[in-house]
C-alpha distance (Angstrom), angle and dihedral (degrees) to the residues before:
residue distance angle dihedral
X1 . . .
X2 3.34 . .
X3 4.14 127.9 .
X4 3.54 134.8 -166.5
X5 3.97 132.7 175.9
X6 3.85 94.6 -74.4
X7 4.02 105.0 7.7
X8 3.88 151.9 69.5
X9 3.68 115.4 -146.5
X10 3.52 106.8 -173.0
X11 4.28 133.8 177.6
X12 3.89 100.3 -81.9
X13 3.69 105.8 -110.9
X14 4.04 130.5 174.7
X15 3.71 101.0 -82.7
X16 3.81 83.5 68.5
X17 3.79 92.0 67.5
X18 4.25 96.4 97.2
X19 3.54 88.0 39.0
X20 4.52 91.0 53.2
X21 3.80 86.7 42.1
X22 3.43 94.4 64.9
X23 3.65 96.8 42.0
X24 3.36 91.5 53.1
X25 3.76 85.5 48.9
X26 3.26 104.4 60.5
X27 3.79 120.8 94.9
X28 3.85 96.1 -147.6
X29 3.57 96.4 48.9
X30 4.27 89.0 48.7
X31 3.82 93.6 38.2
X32 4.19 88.7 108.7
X33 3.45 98.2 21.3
X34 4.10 104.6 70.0
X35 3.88 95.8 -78.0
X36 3.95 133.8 -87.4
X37 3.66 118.4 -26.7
X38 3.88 137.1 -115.8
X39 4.02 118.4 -108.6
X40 3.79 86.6 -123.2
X41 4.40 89.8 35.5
X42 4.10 82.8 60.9
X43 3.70 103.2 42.8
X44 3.99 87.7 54.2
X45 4.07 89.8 42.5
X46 3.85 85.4 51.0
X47 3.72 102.4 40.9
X48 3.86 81.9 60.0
X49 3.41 100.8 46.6
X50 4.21 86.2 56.9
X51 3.52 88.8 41.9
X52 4.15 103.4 40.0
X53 4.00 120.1 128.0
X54 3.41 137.7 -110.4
X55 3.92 99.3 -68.8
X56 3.70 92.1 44.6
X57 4.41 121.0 81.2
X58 3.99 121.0 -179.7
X59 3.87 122.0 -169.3
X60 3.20 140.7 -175.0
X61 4.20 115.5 -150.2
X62 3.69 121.9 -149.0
X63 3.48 135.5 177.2
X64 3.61 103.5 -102.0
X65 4.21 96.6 -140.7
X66 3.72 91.7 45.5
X67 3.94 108.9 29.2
X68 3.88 79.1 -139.5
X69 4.43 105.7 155.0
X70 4.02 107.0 -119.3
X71 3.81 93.4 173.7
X72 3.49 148.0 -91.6
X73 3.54 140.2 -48.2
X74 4.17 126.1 -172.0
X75 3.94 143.0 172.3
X76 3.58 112.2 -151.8
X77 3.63 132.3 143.5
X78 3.36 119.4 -78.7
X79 3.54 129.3 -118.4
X80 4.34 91.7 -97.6
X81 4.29 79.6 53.5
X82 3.63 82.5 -143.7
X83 3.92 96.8 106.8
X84 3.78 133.5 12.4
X85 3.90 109.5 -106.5
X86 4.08 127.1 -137.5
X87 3.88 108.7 -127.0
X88 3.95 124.2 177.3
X89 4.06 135.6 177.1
X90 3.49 116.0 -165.7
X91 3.95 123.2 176.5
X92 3.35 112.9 -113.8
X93 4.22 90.4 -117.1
X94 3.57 85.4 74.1
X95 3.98 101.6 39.5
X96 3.90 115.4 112.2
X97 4.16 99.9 28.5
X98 3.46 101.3 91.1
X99 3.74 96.4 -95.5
X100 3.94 104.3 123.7
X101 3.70 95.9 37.3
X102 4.04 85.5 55.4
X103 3.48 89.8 50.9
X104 3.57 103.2 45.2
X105 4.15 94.4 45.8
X106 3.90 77.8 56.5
X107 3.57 100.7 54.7
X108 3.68 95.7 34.2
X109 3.88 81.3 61.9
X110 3.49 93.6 48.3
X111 3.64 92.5 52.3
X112 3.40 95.5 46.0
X113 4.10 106.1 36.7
X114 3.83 98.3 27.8
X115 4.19 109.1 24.4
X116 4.04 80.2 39.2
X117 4.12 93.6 -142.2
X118 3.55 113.9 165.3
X119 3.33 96.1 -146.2
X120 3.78 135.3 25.8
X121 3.83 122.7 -164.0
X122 4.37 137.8 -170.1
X123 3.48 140.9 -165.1
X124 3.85 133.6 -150.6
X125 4.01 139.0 148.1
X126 3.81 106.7 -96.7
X127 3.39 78.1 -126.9
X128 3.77 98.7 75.1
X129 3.94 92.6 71.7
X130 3.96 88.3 175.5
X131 4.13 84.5 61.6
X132 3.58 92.4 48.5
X133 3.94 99.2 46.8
X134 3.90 88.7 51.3
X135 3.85 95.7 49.1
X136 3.64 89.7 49.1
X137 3.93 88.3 44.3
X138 3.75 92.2 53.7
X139 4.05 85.8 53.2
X140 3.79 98.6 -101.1
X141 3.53 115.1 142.7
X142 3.48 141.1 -142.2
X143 3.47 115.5 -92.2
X144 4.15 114.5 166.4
X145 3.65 137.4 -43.9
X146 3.96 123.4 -128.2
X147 3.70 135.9 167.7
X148 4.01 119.4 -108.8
X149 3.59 132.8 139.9
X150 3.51 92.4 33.9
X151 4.44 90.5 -68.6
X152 3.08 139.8 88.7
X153 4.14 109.6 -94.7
X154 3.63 135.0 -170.2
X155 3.92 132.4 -163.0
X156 3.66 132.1 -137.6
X157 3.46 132.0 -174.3
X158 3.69 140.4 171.2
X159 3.96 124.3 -158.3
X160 3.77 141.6 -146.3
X161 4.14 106.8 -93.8
């Protein structure tokens, strides 16, 4: 388990499943990331996120005074498989307090301080400007831009010092 100022982030585990379903439900949330989900789409995604290997971590953040789900955070290795990548979902009730930038200073410290990667990277549309301003505001930096999924993409990363 993980903790920051206001939030749990805890190993993803199968009493998450309603709360995943509706984050992968909801439009807002999936408006950058390839759209809403299938029923059958998000019990596969899910039965590998409680199954993943060694190089792969899935949590689920909570406020820590309410239990109340806020999304989900995850290293994995990126598509290149030369680095793991930060990904986060957040639902859009807890966008613009703070919340994900909180969480994602915390994990980038974890990945950095306790996994001991040299190097930590992320991917978003340029389109999602809100994505881009917190990577930058966590101290990620720009890195490249390429075209996949169909979008334009860009890659941050931040390294040990």
């Amino acid at each position: 388990m993980l903790e920051t100022e206001r939030c749990l982030i805890n190993t993803i585990k199968k009493s998450d499943y309603i709360d995943v379903e509706n984050l992968y439900g909801n439009d807002e949330v999936r408006k950058f990331l390839g759209g809403i989900r299938s029923g059958d789409s998000i019990k596969e995604v899910f039965a590998d996120m409680l199954n993943s290997g060694k190089d792969s971590y899935y949590w689920v953040v909570r406020e820590k005074h309410t239990d109340n789900f806020i999304g989900l955070v995850s290293l994995d290795p990126h598509h290149e498989e030369v680095y793991l990548e930060l990904s986060y979902q957040f639902l859009p009730k807890w966008w613009g307090k703070g919340y994900a930038t909180e969480v994602v200073q915390g994990l980038i410290n974890y990945a950095l301080n306790e996994l001991k990667l040299s190097k930590v990277i992320a991917e978003t549309q340029t389109a999602n400007k809100a994505s881009c301003r917190l990577l930058e505001r966590v101290g990620m930096k720009f890195e490249r831009t390429l075209t996949r999924f169909g979008s334009e993409q860009v890659i941050y990363s931040i390294k040990t010092v």
